[in-house]
C-alpha positions in Angstrom: 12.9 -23.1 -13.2 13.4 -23.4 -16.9 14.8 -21.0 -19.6 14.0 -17.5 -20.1 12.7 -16.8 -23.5 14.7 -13.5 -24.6 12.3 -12.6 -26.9 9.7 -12.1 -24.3 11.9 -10.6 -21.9 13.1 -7.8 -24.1 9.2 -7.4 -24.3 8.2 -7.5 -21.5 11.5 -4.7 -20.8 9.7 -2.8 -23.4 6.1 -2.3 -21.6 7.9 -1.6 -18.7 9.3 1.2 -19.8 6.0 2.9 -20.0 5.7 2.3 -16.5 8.4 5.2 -16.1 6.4 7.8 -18.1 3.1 9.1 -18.8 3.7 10.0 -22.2 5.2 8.2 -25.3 8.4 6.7 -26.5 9.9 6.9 -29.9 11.7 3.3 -31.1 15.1 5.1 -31.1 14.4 6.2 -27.1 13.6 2.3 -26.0 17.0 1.7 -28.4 18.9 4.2 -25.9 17.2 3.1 -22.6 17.4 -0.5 -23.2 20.1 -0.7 -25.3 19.0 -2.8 -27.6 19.6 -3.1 -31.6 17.9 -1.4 -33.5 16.3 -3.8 -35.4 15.3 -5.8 -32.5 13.4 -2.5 -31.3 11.8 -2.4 -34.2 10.8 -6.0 -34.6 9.2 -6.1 -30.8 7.4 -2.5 -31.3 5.8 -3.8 -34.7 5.0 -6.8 -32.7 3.6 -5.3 -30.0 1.5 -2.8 -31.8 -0.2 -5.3 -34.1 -1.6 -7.2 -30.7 -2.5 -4.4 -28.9 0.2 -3.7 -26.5 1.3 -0.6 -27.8 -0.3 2.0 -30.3 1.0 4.4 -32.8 -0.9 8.2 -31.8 -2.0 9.7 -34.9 -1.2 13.2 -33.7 2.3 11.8 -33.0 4.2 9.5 -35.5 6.9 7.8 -34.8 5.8 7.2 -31.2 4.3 4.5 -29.2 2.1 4.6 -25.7 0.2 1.6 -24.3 -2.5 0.0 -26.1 -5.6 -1.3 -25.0 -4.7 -4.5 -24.2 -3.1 -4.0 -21.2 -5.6 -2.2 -19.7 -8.0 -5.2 -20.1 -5.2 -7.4 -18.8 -4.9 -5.5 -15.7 -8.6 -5.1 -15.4 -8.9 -8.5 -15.1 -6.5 -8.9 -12.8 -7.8 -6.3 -10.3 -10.9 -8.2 -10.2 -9.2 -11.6 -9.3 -7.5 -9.3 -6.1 -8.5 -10.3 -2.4 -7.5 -7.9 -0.1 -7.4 -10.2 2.6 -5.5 -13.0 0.8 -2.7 -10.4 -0.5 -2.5 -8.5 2.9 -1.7 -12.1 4.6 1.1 -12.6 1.7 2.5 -9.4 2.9 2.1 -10.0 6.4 4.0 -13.2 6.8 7.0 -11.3 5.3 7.2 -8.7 7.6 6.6 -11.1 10.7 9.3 -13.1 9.8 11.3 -9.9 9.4 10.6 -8.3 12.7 9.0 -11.2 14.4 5.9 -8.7 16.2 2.1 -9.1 15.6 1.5 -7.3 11.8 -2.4 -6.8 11.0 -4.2 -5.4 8.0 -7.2 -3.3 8.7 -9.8 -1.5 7.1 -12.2 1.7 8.0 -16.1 0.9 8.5 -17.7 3.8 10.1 -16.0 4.9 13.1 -14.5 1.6 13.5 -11.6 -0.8 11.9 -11.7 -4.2 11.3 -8.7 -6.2 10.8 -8.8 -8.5 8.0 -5.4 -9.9 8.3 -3.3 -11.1 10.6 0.1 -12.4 10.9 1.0 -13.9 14.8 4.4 -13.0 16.9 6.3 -16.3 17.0 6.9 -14.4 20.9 5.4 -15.9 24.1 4.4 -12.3 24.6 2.4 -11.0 22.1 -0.5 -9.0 21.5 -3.6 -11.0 21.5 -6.5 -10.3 19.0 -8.0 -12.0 15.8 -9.6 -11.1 12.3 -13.0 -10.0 12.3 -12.1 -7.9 15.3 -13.5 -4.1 15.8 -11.9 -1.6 17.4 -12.6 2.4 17.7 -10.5 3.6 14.7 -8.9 6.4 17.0 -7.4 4.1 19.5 -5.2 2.0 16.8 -2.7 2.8 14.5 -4.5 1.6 11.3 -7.3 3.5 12.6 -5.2 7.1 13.2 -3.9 5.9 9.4 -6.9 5.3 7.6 -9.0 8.5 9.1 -6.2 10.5 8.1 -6.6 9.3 4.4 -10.1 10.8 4.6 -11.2 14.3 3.4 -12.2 16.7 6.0 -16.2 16.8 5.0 -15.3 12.4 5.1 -13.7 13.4 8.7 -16.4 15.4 10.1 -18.9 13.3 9.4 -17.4 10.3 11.3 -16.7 11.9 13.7 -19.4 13.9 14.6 -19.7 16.7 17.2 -17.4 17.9 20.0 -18.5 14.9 22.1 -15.7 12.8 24.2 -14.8 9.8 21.8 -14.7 7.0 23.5 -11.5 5.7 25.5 -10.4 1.8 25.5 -7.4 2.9 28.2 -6.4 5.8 30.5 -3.9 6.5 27.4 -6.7 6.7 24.6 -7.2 10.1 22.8 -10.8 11.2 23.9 -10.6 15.0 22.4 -11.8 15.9 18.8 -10.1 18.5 18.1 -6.7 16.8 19.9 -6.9 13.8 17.4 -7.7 16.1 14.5 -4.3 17.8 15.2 -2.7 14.2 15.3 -4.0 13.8 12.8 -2.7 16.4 10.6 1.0 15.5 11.7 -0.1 11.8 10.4 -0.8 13.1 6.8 2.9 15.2 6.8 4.9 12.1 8.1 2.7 9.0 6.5 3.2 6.6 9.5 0.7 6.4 12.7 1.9 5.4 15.8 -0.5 4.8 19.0 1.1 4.1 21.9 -1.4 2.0 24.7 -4.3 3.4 23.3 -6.1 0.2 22.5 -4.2 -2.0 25.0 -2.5 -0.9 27.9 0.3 -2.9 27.3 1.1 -2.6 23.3 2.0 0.0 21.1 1.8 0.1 17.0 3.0 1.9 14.0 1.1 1.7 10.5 1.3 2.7 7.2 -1.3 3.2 4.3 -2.2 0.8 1.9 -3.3 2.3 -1.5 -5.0 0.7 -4.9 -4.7 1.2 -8.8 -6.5 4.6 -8.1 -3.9 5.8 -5.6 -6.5 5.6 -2.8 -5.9 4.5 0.3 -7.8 1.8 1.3 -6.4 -0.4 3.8 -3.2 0.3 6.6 -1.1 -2.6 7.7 0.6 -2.3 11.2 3.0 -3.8 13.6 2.0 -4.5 16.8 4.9 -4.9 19.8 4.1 -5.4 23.9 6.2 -2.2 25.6 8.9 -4.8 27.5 10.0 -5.2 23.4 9.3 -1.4 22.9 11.7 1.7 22.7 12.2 4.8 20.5 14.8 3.0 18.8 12.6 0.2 17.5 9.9 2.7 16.7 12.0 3.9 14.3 12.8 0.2 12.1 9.5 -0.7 12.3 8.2 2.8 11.1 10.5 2.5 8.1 9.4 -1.7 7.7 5.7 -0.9 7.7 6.2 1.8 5.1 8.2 -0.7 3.0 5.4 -3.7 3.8 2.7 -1.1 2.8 4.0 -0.2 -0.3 4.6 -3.4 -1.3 0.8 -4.4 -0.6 0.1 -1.2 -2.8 2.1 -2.4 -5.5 0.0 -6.1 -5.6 -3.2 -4.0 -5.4 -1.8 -2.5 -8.6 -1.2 1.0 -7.2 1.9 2.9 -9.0 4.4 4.6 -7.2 5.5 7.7 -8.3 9.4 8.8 -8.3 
């Protein structure tokens, strides 16, 4: 790896301070947060402002907020994003963490797809492949991602007061029962199905979101119920919130304190 340039990275510190606020910064604020000298501060803002990064408000001198420049930077590097390819990235990380089944899956219809997939290194394992479709009521990253929707986007998915269909005697077949579901899903932001979609695995998932805060993916672990208990709900609940956000954060989403 070679030698950091501390110009750049003093920068780079800079813009990344605006990640922090929604407002402006005066040069003697980035002084105080950074603690930099002055004159540096002064040097990088001029900088920064004559290419773009930053601009001077005329309503407000003195003070800086992010230029255009950065918004064609990331535009350009949304457009570049797979979904897929990042959610696989993500994926193997958490595998190797827990060593379970993780999948990435998104909402068509009534149904999800998974679009990523990282494998158990376990002789046991769930079983399945990318491409797949399953009712989005039986799986975890299905409960997730119909949770994420709007209750006129709810409705019309899932219809009328008809049975929905059941994959195992444990499936949720009631409308109005996985309605209440999930409402708990939106106040906790994890989805757990437990031998919903196969008799003999559970799941927990999390929501994926993108630079517009929407969600629009959920990543899950998967785990056979002879490697299952309450306790190891709970780790992997907190690892696929952690693995979620972190997919977030390469689809450019920005977490708020």
């Amino acid at each position: 790896m070679g030698r950091l340039v501390p110009a750049v990275t003093r920068a780079l510190d800079i813009l990344e301070l605006f990640l922090e606020t929604d407002g402006t910064l005066s040069a003697p604020e980035i002084t105080r947060r950074l603690g930099l000298p002055r004159t540096t501060v002064h040097e990088l803002v001029t900088t920064l402002t004559a290419r773009n990064y930053l601009v001077q408000p005329a309503d407000q001198p003195g003070r800086y907020r992010l230029g255009v420049r950065g918004y064609q930077l990331g535009s350009r590097y949304a457009e570049q994003l797979d979904l897929a390819a990042e959610g696989r990235q993500v994926a193997r990380g958490i595998a190797e963490t827990c060593d379970e089944t993780v999948h990435v899956a998104v909402l068509e219809g009534r149904d999800v797809i998974y679009i990523a997939k990282v494998d158990s290194t376990h002789a046991v394992r769930m079983v399945s492949a990318t491409g797949r479709r399953l009712p989005a009521h039986c799986t975890s990253v299905g409960k997730m991602l119909l949770a994420s929707l709007s209750e006129d986007e709810l409705e019309a998915r899932l219809g009328g007061p008809e049975p929905l269909a059941a994959l195992t005697p444990h499936s949720i077949t009631s409308p109005d029962v996985l309605r209440a579901e999930l409402g708990e899903i939106r106040g906790r932001g994890v989805a757990v199905e437990e031998r919903e979609s196969n008799p003999d695995v559970s799941c927990v998932a999390a929501p994926v979101r993108d630079s517009s805060g929407e969600v629009v993916a959920a990543l899950s672990v998967s785990v056979p119920m002879i490697r299952w208990s309450e306790e190891r709900r709970a780790g992997l609940e907190a690892l696929v919130v952690k693995g979620a956000a972190d997919l977030s954060d390469r689809l450019g989403h920005r977490r708020r304190p």
